[in-house]
N, C-alpha and C positions, 0 to 999 in steps of 0.2 A: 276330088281325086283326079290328076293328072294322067291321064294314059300315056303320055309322050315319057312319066318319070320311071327311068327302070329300077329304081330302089320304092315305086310305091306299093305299099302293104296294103292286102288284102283284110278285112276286119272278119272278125269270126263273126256266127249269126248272133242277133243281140240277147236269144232267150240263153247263152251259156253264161249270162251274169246271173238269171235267175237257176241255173241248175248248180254255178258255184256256191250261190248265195243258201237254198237248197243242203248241200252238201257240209257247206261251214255251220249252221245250224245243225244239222244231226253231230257233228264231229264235238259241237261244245255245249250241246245240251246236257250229257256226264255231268258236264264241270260245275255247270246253272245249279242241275239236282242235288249233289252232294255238298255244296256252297249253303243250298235250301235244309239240305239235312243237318249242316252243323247249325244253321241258325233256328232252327228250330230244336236243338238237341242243347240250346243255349249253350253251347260251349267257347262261344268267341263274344264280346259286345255284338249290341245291335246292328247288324248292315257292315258290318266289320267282314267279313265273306263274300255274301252275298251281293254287296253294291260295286267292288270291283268285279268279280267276276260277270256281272249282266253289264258294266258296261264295256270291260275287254271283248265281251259275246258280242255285242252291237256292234261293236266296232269293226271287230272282223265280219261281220253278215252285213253290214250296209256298206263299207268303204271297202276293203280288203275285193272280192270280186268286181269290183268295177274297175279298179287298178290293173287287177292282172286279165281284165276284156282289156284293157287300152295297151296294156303291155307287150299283147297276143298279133300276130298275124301271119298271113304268108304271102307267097307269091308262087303262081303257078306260072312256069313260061314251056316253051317247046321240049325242052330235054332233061327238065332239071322242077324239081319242089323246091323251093329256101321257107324254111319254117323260123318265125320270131319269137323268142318268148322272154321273162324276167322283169323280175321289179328293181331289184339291184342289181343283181348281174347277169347282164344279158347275154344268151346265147342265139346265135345266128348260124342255124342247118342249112347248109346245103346237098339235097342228093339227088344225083344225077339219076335219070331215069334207068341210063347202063348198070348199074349196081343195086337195081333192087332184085329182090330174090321172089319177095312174097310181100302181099297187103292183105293185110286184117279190118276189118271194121268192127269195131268193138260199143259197144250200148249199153249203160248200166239202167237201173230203173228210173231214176231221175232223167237221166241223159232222156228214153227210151216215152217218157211222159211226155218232152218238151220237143219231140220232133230231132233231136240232133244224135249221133255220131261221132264216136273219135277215130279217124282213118290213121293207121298203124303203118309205116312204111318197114321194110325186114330188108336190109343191106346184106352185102358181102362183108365181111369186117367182125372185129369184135368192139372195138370201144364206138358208138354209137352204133348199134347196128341194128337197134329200133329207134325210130322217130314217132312219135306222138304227135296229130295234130288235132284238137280235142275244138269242139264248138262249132263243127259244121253242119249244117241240115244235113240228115238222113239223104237225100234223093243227090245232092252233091257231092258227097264221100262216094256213094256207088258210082256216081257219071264220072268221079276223077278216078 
């Protein structure tokens, strides 16, 4: 990392791959079970279900969250946040610190296991006027 680069990104902490990783797992474990339940209810050929659906699940729980860690970051300077985020289409925040209204830190239970934080910035505005910046240690969100 280049301090001299003022476009270089900040990386989120490394455990929000394992809290997305985490998260994509409970969100397609539905999909595993009732895949489980038709093939055991034999209503489809063998592994006809069930083999795509465990490996579309793999695939989103081991590649999927480390894409969108690499995809993630920010930069914090004197008057201003720029939050990065996107796989395909990237968004690039900027908010000046003159237009925030209110900060939230927000913690779900996963998040709240792994030590980390997502620090919520509250603008003047209507269209973006929460920014989300998800994956930072606990004790970082509070000092920012």
């Amino acid at each position: 990392m280049d301090a001299n680069d003022p476009d270089e990104l900040t990386p989120l902490h490394p455990n929000y791959v394992k809290v997305v990783r985490l998260a994509t797992l409970v969100a397609t474990l539905p999909f595993v079970v009732v895949a489980l339940i038709l093939e055991l209810a034999g209503e489809l050929p063998h592994g006809a279900a069930l083999v795509p659906v465990v490996l579309v699940a793999l695939w989103l729980i081991i590649r999927v969250p480390l894409r969108r860690y690499q995809a993630r970051g920010y930069q914090l300077g004197a008057d201003r946040l720029r939050v990065v985020r996107g796989l395909l289409f990237r968004k690039d925040t900027v908010v000046p610190f003159g237009r925030v209204q209110h900060i939230d830190i927000a913690q779900g239970p996963i998040e709240r296991s792994h030590g980390l934080a997502t620090l919520i910035l509250h603008t003047a505005g209507t269209r973006g006027a929460s920014v989300p910046l998800p994956g930072l240690a606990r004790d970082l969100a509070e000092a920012m």
